[in-house]
C-alpha positions in Angstrom: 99.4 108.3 105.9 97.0 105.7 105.0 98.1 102.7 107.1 95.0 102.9 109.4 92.6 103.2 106.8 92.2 99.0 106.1 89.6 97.5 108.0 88.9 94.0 109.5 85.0 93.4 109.8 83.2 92.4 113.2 82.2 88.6 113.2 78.5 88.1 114.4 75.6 86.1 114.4 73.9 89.0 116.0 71.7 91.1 113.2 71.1 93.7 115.1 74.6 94.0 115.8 75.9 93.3 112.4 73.5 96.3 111.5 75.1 98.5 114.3 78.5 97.5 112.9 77.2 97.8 109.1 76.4 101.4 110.1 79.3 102.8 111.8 82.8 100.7 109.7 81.0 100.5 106.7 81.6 96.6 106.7 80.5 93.3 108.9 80.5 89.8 108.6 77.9 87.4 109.2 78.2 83.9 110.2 76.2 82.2 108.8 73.6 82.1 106.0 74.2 79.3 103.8 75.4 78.9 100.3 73.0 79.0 97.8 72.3 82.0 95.7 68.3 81.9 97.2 69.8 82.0 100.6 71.7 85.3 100.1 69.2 87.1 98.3 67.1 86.5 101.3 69.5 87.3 103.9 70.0 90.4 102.2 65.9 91.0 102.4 66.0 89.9 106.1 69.1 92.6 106.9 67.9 95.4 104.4 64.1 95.6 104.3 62.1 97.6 104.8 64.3 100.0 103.5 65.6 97.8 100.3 64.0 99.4 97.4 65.8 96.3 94.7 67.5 93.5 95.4 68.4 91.7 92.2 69.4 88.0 91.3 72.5 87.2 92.7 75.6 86.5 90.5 78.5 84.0 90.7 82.1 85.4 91.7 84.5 82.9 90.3 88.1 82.4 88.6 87.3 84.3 85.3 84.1 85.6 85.9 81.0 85.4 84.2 78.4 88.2 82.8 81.2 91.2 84.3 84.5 90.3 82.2 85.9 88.1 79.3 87.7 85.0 80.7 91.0 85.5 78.4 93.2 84.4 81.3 93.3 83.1 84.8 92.9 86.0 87.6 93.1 84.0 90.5 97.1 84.4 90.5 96.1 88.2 90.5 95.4 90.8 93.3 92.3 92.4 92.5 92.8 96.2 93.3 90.6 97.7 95.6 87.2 99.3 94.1 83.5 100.7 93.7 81.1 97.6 92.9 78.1 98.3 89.7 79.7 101.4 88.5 78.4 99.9 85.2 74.9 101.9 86.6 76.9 104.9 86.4 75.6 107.4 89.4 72.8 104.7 90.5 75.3 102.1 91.4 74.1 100.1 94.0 74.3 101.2 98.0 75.3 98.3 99.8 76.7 94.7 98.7 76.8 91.2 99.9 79.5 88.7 99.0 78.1 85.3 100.5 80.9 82.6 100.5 79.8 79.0 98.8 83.4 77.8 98.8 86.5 79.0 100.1 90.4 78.4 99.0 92.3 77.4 101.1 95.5 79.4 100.2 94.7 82.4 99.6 91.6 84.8 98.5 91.5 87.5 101.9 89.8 90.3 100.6 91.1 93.6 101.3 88.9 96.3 102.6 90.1 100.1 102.8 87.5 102.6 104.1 87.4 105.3 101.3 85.9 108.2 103.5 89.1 107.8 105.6 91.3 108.2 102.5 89.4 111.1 101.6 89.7 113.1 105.1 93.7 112.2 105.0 94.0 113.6 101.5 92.3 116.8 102.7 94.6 117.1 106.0 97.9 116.7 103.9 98.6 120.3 102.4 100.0 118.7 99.5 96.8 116.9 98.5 94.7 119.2 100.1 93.7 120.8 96.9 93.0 116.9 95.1 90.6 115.9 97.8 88.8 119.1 97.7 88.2 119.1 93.3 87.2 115.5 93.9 84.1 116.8 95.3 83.7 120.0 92.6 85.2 118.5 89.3 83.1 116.4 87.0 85.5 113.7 85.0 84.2 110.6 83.5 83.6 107.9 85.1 81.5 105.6 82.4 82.3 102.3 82.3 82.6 101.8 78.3 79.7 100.9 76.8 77.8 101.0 80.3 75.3 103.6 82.0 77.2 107.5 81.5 78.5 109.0 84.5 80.3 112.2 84.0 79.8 113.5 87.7 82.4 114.3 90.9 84.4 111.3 92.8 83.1 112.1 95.8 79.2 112.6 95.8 75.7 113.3 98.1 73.0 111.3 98.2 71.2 113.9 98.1 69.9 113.5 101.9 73.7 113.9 103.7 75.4 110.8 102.7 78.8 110.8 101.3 79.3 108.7 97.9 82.8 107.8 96.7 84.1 106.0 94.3 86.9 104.5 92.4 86.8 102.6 89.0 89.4 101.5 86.7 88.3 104.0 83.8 88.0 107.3 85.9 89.3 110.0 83.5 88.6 113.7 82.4 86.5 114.8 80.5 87.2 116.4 77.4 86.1 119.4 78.1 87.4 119.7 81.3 88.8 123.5 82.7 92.0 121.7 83.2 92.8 118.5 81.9 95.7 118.1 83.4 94.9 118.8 87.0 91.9 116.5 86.6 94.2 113.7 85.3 97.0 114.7 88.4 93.8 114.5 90.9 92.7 110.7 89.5 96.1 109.6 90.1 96.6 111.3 93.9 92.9 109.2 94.8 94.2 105.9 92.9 97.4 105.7 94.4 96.2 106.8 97.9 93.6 103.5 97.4 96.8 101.3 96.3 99.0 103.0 99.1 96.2 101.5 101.3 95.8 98.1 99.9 98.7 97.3 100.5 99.1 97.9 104.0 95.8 96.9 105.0 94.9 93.7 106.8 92.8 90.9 105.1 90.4 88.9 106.3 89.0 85.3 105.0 85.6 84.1 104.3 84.5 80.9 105.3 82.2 78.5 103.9 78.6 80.1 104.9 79.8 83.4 106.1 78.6 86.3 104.0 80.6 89.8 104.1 78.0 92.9 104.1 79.6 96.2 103.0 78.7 100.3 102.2 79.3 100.5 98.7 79.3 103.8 99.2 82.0 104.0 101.1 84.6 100.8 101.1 86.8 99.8 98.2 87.6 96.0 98.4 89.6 94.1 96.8 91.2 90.9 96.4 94.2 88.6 97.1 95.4 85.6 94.8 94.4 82.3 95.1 95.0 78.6 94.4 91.7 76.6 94.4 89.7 77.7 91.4 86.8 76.1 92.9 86.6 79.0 94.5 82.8 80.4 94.5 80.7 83.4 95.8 77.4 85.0 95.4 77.9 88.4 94.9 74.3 90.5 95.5 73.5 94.0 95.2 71.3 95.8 97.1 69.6 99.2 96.3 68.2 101.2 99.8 66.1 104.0 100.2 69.1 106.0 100.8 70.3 105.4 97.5 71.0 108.4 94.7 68.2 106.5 93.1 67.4 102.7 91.0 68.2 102.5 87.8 65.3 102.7 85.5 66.7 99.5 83.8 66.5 95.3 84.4 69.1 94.5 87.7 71.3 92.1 87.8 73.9 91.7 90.6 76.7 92.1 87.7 77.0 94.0 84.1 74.2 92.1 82.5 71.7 94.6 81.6 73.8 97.9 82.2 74.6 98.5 78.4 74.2 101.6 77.3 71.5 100.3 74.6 
């Protein structure tokens, strides 16, 4: 059901064929821009303007993390499950990302990139989900990353202008109020375990050294395989567009930084 909704990005050196490509699979790869976290926040000016309306500093992707999580334990022997980047913004999360390789492993570290409009469209044609893929776009559950911007709004989303918005975060849950908390709760786990269904049949693909993966937050989930070399390094940077639900009226950061709720 959703073994053909895993992508593998076009390779180019082209932009306005990695912009073409951006536009129609939701994710491309570029080859190549550099390492350096000034390098990829001006590729992403170069690809995005003059429709980038913020493009914040960069932040490093690493074993552990750094402003996003508390390093309590490796995560490199870990998949990553496949998800919505800056949901710490809440509704403003950002539009599009970058994830420019500094430093690759070499065992290990494909990312995994399932197109979440595709999961969405199969969940509506199954008459047994049918009903879960339509409340996603009618229920409001939260979907507030704690102590982060509030969302209490609908998985699947407008922009406002005709573009579709999904997402999928670790803490989606109902709200308290909700008409039917249990059907909300039933719905969460249909669009999680679709996404994990998908994951794990989906191919991978490998970042090298210099190459910089460019994807519609809006609409893929990635994630990521284990690895061995904890030298392992990206820049992660994301990018706000004029076709964004809007900029958060806060400092950016390409992480969690400044997305507290005080």
């Amino acid at each position: 059901m959703f073994e053909e909704c895993g992508i593998v990005p076009k390779r180019t050196s082209d932009l306005a064929e990695a912009r073409t490509a951006l536009r129609e699979k939701g994710a491309v790869i570029f080859q190549e821009i550099g390492g350096t976290e000034v390098e990829a926040r001006e590729f992403a000016h170069l690809f995005f303007e003059p429709a980038a309306k913020a493009i914040p500093q960069g932040a490093r992707v690493f074993e552990g993390g750094e402003h996003d999580i508390t390093r309590v334990k490796a995560t490199n022997t870990l998949r990553t499950p496949c998800h919505t980047d800056g949901f710490a913004y809440g509704d403003l999360y950002p539009d599009f990302l970058l994830l420019s390789c500094v430093t690759a492993s070499p065992s290990g570290g494909e990312s995994i990139l399932v197109d979440g409009y595709s999961i969405h469209r199969a969940l509506a044609a199954n008459p047994e989900t049918a009903w879960a893929a339509e409340r996603m776009t009618t229920a409001a559950i939260d979907q507030t990353e704690r102590g982060m911007q509030t969302a209490v709004s609908t998985i699947v989303m407008n922009n406002g202008s005709g573009r579709k918005m999904i997402r999928k975060t670790i803490e989606q849950r109902p709200v308290p109020q909700s008409e039917d908390f249990d059907l909300d709760r039933q719905m969460i786990k249909i669009w999680h375990d679709a996404i994990e269904q998908a994951s794990l049949t989906a191919p991978t693909c490998k970042l090298a050294s210099g190459e910089v993966l460019l994807l519609d937050n809006y609409r893929m989930l990635h994630g990521r395989m284990p690895y061995e070399d904890l030298n392992r390094m990206l820049w992660r940077v994301w990018v706000w567009t004029d076709e964004a639900l809007g900029v958060p009226s806060l400092p950016l950061a390409s992480d969690t930084r400044f997305a507290n709720a005080t």
